[in-house]
C-alpha positions in Angstrom: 0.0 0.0 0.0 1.1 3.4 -1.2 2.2 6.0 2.1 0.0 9.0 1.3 1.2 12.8 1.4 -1.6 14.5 3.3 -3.9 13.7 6.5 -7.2 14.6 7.3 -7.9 15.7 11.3 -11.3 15.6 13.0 -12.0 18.9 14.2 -15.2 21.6 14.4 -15.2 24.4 11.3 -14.6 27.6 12.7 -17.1 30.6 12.7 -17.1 33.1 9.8 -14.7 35.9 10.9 -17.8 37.4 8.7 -21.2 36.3 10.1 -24.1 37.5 8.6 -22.3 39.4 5.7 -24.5 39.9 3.0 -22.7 40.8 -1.2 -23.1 44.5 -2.2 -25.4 43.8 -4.8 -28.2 42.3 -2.9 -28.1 45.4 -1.0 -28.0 47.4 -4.2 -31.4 45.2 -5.1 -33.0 45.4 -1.8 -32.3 49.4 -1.9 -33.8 49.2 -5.3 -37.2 47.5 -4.5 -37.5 49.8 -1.5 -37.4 53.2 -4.0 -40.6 53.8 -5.9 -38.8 54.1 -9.2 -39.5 52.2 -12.2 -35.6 52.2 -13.2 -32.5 53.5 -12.1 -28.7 53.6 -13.0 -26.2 52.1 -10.6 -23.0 53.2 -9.5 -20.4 51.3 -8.1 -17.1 53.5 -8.1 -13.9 51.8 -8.0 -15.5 48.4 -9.5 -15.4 47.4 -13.1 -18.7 47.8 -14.9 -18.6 44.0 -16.2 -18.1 42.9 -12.7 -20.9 45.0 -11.2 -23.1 43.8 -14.3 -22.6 40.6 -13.7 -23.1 40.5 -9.7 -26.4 42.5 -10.1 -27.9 39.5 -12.3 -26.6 37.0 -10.4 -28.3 38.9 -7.2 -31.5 39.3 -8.8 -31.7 36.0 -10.2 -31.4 34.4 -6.8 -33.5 36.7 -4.4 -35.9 35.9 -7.3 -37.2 39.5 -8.3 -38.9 41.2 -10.9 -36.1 43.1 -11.6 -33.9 43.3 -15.1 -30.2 44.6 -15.4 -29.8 46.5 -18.0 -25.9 47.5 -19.7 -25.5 50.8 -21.9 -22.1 51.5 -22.2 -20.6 51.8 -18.8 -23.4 52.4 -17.5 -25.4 50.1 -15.4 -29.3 50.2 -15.0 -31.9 48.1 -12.7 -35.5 48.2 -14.2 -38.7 46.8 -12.5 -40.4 44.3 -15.2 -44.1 43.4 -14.7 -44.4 39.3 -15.5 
């Protein structure tokens, strides 16, 4: 039998040095559906407009909202979308 090159230890997982942290962008949606605005653009400063694009989507596809993100340019919009 082969002498292996790692070991696995029983032990508890620590706690998240982070609890209850929740991404920017879910709190850009939440903020969003709170405002009585049909559409809005988003500004992230110091983030690249692909990455906040794409975090936006991936927040409003899980918290499961009617909400569409929209790209123009560098420019980012939310819109409210009536199924």
């Amino acid at each position: 039998m082969a002498s292996r090159t790692y070991r696995i230890t029983a032990c508890d997982v620590p706690p998240s040095a982070r609890p209850g942290r929740t991404s920017l962008y879910r709190e850009v949606v939440d903020d969003f559906l709170k405002k009585d605005i049909k559409s809005g653009r988003v500004e992230c400063p110091g983030r690249k407009t692909t990455n906040v694009a794409a975090g936006l989507a991936s927040a409003v596809k899980s918290m499961k909202v009617p909400l569409k993100v929209r790209r123009r340019g560098e420019d980012i919009y939310l819109e409210r979308i009536h199924s």
